[in-house]
Each structure stands twice: as structure tokens, then as C-alpha cells.
ZADREN-231281 format. One record per atom (N, C-alpha, C, O): residue number from 1; residue in one letter; atom name; x, y, z negated. Coordinates in nm, 4 decimals. Each point is the difference from the previous one (the first is absolute). Layout:
N
> num | residuo | atomo | east | north | up
> NUM | a | CA | X | Y | Z;
...
! end
This chain:
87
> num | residuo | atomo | east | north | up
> 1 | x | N | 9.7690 | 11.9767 | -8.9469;
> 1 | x | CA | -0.0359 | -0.0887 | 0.1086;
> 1 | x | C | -0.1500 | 0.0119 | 0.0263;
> 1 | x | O | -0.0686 | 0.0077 | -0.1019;
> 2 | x | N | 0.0034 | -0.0048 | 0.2207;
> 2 | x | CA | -0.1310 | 0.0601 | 0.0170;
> 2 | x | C | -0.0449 | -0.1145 | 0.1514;
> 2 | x | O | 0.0285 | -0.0058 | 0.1196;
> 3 | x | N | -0.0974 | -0.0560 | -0.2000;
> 3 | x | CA | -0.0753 | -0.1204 | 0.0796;
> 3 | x | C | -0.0597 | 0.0687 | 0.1244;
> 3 | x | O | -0.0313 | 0.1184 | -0.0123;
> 4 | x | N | 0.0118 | -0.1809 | 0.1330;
> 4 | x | CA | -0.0685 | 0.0506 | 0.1165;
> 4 | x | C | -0.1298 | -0.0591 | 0.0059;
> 4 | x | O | -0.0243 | -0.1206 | -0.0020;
> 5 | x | N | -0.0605 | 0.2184 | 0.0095;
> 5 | x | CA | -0.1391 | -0.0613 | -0.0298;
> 5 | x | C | -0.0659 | -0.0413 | 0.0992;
> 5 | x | O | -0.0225 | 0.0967 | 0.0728;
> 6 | x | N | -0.0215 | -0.1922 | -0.0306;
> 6 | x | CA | -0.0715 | -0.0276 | 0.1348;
> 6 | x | C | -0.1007 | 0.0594 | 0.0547;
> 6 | x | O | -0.1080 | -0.0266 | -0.0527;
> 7 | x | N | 0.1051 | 0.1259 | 0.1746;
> 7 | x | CA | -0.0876 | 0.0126 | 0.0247;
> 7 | x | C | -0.1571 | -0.0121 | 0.0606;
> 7 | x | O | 0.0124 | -0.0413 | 0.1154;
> 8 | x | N | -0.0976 | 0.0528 | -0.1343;
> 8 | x | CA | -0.1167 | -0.0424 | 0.0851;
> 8 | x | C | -0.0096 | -0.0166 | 0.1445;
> 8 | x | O | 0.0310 | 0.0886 | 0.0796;
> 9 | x | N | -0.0726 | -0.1991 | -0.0486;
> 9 | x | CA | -0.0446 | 0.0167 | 0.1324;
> 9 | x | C | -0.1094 | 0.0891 | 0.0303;
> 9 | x | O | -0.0848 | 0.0474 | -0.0756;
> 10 | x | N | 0.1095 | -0.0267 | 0.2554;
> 10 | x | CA | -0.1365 | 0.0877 | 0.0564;
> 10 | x | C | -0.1644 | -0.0524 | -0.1038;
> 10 | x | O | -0.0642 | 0.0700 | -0.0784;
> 11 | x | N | 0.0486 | -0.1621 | 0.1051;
> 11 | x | CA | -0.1298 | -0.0900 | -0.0198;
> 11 | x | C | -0.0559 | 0.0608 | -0.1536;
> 11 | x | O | -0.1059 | 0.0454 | -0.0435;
> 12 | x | N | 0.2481 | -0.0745 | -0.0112;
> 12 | x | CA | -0.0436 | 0.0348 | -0.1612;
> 12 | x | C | -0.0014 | 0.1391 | -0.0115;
> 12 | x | O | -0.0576 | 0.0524 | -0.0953;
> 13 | x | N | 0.1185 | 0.0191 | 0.1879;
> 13 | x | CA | -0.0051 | 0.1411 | -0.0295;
> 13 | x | C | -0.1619 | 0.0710 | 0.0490;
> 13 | x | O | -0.0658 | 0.0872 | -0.0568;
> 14 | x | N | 0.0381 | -0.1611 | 0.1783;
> 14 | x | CA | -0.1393 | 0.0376 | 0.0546;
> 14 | x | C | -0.0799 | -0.0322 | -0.1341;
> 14 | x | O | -0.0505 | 0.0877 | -0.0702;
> 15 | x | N | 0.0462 | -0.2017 | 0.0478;
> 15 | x | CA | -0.0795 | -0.0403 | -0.0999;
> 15 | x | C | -0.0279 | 0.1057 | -0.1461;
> 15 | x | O | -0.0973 | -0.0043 | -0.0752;
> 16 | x | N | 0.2092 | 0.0897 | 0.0679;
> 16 | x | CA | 0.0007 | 0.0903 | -0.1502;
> 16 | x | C | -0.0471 | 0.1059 | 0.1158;
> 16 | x | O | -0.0925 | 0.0676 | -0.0452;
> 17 | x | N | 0.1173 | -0.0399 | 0.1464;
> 17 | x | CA | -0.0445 | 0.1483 | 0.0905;
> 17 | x | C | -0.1792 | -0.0242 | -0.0302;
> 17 | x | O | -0.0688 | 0.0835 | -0.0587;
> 18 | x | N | 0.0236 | -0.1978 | 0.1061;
> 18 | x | CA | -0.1279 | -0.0722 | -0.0367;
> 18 | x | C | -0.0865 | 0.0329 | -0.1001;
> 18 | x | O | -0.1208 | 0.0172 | 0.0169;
> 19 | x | N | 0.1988 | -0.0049 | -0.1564;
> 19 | x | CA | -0.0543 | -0.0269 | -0.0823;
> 19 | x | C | -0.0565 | 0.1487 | -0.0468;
> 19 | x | O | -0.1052 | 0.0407 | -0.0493;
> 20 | x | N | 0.2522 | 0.0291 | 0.0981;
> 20 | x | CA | 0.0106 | 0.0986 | -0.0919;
> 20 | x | C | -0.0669 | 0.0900 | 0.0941;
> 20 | x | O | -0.0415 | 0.0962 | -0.0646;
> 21 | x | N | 0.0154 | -0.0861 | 0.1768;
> 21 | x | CA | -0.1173 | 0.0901 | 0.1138;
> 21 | x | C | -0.1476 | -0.0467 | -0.0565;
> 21 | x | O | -0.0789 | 0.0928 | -0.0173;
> 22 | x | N | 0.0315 | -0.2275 | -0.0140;
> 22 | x | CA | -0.1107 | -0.0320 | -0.0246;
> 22 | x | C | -0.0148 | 0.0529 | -0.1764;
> 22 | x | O | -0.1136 | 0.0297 | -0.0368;
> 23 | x | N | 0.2120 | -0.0214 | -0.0509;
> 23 | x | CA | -0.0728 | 0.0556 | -0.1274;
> 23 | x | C | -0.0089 | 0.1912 | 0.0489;
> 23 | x | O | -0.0983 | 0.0735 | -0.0088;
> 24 | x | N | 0.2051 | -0.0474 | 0.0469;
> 24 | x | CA | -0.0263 | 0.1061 | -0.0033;
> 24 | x | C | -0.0881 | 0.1079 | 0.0940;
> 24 | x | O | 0.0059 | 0.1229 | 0.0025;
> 25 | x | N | -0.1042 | -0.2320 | 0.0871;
> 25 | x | CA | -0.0772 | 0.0651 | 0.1092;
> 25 | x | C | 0.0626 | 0.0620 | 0.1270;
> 25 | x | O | -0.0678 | 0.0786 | 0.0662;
> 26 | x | N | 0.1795 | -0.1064 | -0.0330;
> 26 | x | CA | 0.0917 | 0.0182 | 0.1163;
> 26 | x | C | 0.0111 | -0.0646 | 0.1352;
> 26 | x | O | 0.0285 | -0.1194 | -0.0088;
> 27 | x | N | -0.0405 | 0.1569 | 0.1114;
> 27 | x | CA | 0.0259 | -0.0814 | 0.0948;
> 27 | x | C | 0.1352 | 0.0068 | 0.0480;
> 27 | x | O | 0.0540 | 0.1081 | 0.0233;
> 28 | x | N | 0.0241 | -0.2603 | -0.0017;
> 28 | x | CA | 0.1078 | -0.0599 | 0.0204;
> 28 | x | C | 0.1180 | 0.1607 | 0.0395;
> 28 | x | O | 0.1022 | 0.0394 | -0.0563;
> 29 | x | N | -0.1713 | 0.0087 | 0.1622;
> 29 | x | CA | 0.1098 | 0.1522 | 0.0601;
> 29 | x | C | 0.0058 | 0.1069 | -0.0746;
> 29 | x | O | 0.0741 | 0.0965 | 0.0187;
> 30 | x | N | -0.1904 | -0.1181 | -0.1473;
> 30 | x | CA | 0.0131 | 0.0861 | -0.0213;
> 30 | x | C | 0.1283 | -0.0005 | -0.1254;
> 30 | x | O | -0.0011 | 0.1049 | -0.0644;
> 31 | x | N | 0.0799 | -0.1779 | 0.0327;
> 31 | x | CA | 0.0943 | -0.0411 | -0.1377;
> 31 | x | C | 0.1630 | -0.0440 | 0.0801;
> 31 | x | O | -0.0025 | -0.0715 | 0.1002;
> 32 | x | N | 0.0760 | 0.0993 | -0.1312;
> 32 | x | CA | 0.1428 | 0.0233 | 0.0606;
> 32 | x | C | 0.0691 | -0.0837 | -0.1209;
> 32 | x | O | -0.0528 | -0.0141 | -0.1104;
> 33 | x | N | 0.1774 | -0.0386 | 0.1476;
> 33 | x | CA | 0.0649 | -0.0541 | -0.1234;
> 33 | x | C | 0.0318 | 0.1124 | -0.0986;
> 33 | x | O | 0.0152 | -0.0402 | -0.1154;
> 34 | x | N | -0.0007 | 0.1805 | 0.1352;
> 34 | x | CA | 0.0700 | 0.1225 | -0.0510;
> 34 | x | C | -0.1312 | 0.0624 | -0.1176;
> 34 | x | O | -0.0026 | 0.0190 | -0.1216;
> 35 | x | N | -0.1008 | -0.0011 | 0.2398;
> 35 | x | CA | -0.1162 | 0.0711 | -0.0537;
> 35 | x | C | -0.0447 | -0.0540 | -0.1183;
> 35 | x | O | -0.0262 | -0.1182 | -0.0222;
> 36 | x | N | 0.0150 | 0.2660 | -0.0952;
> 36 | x | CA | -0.0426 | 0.0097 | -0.1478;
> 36 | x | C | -0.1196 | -0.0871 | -0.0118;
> 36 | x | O | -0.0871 | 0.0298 | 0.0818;
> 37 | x | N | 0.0657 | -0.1022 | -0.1390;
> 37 | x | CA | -0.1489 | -0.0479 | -0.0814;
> 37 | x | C | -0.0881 | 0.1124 | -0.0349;
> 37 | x | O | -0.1054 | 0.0334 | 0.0540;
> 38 | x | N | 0.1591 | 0.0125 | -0.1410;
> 38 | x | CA | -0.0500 | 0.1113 | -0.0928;
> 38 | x | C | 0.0032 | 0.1082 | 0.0673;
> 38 | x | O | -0.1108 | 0.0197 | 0.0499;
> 39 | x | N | 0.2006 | 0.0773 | -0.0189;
> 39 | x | CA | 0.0075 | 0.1137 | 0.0276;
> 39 | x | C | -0.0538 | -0.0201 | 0.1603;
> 39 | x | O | -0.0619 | 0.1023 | 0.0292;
> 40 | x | N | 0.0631 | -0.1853 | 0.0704;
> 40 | x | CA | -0.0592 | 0.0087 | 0.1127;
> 40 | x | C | -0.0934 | -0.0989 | 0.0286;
> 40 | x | O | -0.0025 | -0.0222 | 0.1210;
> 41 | x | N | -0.0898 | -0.0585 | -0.1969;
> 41 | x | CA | -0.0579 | -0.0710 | 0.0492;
> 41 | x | C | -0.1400 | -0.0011 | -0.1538;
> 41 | x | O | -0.1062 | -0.0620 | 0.0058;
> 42 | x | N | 0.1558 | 0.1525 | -0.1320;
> 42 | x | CA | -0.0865 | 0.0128 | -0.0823;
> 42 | x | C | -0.0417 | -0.0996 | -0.0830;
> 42 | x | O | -0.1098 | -0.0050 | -0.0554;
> 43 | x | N | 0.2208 | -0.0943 | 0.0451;
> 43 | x | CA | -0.0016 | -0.1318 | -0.0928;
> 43 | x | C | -0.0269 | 0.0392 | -0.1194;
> 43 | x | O | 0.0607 | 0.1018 | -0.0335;
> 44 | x | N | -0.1405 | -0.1531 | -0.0537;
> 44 | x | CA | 0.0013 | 0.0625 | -0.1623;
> 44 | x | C | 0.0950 | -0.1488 | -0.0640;
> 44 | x | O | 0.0621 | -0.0844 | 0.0646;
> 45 | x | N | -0.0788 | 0.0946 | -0.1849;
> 45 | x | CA | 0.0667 | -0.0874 | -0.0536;
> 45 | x | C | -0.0737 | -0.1569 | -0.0445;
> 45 | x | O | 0.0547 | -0.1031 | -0.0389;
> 46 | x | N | -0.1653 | 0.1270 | 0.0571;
> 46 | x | CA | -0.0985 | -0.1334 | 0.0282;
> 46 | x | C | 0.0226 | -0.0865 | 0.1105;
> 46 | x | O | 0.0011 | -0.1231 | -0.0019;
> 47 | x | N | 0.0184 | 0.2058 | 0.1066;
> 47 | x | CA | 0.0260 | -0.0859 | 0.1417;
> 47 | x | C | 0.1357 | -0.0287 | -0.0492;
> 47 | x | O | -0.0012 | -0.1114 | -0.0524;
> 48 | x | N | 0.0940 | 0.1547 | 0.0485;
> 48 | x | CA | 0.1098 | -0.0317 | -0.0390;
> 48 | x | C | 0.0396 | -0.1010 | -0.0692;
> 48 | x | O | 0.1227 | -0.0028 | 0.0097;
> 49 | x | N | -0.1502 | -0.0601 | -0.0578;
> 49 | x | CA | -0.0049 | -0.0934 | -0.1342;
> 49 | x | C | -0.1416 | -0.1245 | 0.0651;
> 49 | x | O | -0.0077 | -0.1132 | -0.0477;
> 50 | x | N | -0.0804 | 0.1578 | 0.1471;
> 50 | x | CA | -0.0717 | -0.0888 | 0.0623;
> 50 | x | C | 0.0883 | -0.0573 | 0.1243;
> 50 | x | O | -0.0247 | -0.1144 | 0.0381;
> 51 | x | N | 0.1214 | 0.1859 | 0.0230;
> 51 | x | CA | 0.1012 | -0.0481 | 0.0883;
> 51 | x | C | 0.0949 | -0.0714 | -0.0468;
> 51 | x | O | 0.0381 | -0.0943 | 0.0694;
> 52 | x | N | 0.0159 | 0.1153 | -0.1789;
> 52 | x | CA | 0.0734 | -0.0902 | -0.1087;
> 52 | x | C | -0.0463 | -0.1417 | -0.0374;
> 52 | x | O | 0.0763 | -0.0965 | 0.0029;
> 53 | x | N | -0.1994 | 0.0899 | -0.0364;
> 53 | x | CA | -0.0734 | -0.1363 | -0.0397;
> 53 | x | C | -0.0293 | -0.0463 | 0.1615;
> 53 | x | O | 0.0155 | -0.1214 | 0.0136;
> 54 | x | N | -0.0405 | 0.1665 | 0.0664;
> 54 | x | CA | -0.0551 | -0.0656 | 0.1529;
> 54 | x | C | 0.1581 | -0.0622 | 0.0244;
> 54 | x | O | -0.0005 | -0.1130 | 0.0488;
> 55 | x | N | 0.1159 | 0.1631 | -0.0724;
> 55 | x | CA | 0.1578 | -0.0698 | 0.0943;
> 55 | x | C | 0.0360 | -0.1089 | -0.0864;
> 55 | x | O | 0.0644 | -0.0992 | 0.0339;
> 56 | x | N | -0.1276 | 0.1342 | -0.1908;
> 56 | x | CA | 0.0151 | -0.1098 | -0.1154;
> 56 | x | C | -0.0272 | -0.1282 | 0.0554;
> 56 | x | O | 0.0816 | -0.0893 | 0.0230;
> 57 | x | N | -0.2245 | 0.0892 | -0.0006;
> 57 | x | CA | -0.1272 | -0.1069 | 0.0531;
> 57 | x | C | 0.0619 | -0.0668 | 0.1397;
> 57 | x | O | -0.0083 | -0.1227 | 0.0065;
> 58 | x | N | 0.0782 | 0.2021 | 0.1214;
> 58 | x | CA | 0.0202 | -0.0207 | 0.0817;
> 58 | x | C | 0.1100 | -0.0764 | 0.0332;
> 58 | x | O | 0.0108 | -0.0911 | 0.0820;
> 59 | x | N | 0.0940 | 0.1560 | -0.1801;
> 59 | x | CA | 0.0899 | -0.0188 | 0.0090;
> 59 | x | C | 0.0440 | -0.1203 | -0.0653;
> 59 | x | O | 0.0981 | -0.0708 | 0.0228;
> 60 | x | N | -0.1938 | 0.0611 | -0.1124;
> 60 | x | CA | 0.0587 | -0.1666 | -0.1498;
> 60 | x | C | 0.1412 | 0.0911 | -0.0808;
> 60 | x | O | 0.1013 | -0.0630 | -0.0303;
> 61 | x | N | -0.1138 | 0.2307 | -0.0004;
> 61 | x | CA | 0.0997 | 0.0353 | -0.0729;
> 61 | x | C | -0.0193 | 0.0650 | -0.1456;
> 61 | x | O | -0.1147 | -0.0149 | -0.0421;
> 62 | x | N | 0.1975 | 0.0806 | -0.0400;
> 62 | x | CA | -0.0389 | 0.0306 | -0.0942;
> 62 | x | C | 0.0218 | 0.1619 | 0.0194;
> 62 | x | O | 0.1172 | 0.0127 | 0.0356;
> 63 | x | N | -0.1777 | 0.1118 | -0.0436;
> 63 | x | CA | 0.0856 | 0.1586 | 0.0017;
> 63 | x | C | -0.0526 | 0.0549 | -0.1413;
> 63 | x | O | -0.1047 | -0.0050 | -0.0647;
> 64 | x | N | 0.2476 | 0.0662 | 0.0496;
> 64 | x | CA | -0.0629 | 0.0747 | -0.1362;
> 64 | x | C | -0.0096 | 0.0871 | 0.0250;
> 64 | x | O | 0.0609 | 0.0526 | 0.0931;
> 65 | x | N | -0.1687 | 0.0188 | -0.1897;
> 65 | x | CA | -0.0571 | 0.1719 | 0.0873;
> 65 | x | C | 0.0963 | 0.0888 | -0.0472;
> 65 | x | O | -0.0234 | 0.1183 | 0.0250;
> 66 | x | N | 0.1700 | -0.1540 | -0.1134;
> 66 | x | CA | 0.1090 | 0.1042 | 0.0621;
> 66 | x | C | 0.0544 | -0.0203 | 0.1487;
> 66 | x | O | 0.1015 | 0.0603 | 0.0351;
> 67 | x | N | -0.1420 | -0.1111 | 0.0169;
> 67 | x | CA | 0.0359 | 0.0245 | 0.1822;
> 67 | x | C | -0.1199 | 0.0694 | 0.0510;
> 67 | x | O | -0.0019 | -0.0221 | 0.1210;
> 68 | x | N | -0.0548 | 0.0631 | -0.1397;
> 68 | x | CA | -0.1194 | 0.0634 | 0.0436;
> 68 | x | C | 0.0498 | 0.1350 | 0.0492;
> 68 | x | O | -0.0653 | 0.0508 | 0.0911;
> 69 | x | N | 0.1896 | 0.0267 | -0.1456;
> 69 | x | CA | 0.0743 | 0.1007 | -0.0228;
> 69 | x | C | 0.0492 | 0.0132 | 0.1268;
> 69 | x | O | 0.0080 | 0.1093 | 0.0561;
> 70 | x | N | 0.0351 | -0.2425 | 0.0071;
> 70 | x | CA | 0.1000 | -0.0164 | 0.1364;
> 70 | x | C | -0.1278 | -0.0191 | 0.1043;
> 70 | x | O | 0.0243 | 0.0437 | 0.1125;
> 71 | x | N | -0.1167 | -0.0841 | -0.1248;
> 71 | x | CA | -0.1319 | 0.0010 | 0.0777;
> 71 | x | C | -0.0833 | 0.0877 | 0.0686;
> 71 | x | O | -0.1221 | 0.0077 | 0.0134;
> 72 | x | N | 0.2534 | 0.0812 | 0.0421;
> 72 | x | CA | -0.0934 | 0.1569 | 0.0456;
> 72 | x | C | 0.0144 | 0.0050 | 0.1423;
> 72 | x | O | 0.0090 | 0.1025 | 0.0676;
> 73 | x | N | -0.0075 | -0.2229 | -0.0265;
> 73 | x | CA | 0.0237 | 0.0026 | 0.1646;
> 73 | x | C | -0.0173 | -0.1656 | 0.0284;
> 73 | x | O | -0.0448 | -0.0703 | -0.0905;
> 74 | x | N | 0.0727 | 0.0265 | 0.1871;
> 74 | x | CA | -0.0106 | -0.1175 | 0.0986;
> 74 | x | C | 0.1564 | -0.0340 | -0.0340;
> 74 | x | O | 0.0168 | -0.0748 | -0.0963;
> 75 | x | N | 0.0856 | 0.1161 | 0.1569;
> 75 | x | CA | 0.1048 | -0.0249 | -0.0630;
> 75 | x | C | 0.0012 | 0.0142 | -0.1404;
> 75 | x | O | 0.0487 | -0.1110 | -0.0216;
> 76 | x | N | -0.0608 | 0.1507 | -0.0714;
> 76 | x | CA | -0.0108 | -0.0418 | -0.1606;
> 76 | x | C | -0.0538 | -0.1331 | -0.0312;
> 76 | x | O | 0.0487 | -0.0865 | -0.0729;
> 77 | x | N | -0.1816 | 0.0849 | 0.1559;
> 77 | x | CA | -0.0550 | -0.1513 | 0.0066;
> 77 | x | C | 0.0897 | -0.0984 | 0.0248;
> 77 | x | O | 0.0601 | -0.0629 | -0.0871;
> 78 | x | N | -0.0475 | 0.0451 | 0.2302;
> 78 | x | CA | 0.1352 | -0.1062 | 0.0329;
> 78 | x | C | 0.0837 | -0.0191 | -0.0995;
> 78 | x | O | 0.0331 | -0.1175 | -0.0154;
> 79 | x | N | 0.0114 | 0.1935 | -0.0564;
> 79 | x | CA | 0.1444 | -0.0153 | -0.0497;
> 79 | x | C | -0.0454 | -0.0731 | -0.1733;
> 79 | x | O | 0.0755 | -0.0731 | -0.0641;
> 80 | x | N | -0.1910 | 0.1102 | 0.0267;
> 80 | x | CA | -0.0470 | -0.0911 | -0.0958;
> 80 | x | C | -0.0607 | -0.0925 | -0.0330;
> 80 | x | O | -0.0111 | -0.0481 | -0.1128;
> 81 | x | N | -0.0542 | 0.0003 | 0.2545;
> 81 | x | CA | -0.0514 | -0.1160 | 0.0363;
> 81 | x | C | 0.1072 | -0.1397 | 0.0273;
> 81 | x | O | -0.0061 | -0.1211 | -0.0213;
> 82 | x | N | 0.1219 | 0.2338 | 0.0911;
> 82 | x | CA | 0.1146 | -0.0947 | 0.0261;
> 82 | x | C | 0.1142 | -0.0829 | -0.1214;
> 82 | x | O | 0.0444 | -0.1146 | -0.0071;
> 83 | x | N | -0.0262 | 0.2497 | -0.0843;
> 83 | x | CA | 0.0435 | -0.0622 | -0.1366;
> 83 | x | C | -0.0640 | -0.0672 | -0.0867;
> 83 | x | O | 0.0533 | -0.0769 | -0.0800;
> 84 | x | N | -0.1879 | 0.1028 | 0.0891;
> 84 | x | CA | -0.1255 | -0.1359 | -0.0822;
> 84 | x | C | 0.0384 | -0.1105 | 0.1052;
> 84 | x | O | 0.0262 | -0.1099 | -0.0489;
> 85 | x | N | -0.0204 | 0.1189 | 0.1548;
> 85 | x | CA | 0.0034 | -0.1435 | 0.0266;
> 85 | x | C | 0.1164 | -0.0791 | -0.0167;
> 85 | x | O | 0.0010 | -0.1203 | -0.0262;
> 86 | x | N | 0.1393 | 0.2261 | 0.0497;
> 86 | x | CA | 0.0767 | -0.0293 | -0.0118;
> 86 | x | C | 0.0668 | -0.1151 | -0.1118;
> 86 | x | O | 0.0962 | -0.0767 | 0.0004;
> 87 | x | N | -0.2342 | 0.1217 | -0.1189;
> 87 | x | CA | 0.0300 | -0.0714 | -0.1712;
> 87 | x | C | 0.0047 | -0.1035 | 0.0078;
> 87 | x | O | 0.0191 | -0.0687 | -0.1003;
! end
């Protein structure tokens, strides 16, 4: 049996598009829900883990940095922002 996880609204989703363009020096067009962190946008693993603690703070959630793994895109984001909140 596999719970349906709620998803984010627009607002909250802008809000992680937000966060995660401003750590990683990006402007808003330039980041797609699809597009790599790493392999297309040159994320190291510092920013990574600084985008992690910024959705923590933002969000009022808890992530453990084994999701960091699923965190290689905008959609990866959503989908673990949504099950932290989901808790």
C-alpha cells in the first residue's frame, strides 16, 4: 500500500526554484525542473548540502543527507520537500 504524497503548490515550488538559483548563482531561466545540478549547472557538493539546510530553515522540515542522492534536479527537490512535509 503506497501513501499519495501531497504535492507542492506553485508558490512553494517557486520558492525552492528561489532558493536553489540564488545558492547556486543562476538566474531563474536559467534551471528547468529536469536540468542536472551537477553535471549542468556545476553544483559541487557544498552547495548541495547548503540547498539542503536553506529548504530545512524554510521549510520548518527535517532532510537527511541520504536524500541528497534524489537531489539532482528541481524535480528531485519537489519530491523531497514534499515527503518531509508530508511527516
Amino acid at each position: 500500500m503506497t501513501t499519495q504524497v501531497p504535492a507542492l503548490n506553485d508558490a512553494q515550488k517557486a520558492e525552492i526554484k528561489d532558493i536553489v538559483c540564488d545558492i547556486l548563482e543562476l538566474e531563474l531561466d536559467e534551471v528547468s525542473d529536469v536540468s542536472l545540478f551537477k553535471e549542468e549547472h556545476d553544483a559541487d557538493s557544498l552547495r548541495t548540502i547548503e540547498i539542503l539546510a536553506s529548504l530545512e530553515r524554510t521549510f520548518g522540515i527535517t532532510l537527511k543527507q541520504s536524500e541528497l542522492s534524489r537531489m539532482v534536479n528541481l524535480t528531485g527537490v519537489y519530491a523531497v520537500v514534499a515527503e518531509a512535509k508530508a511527516q
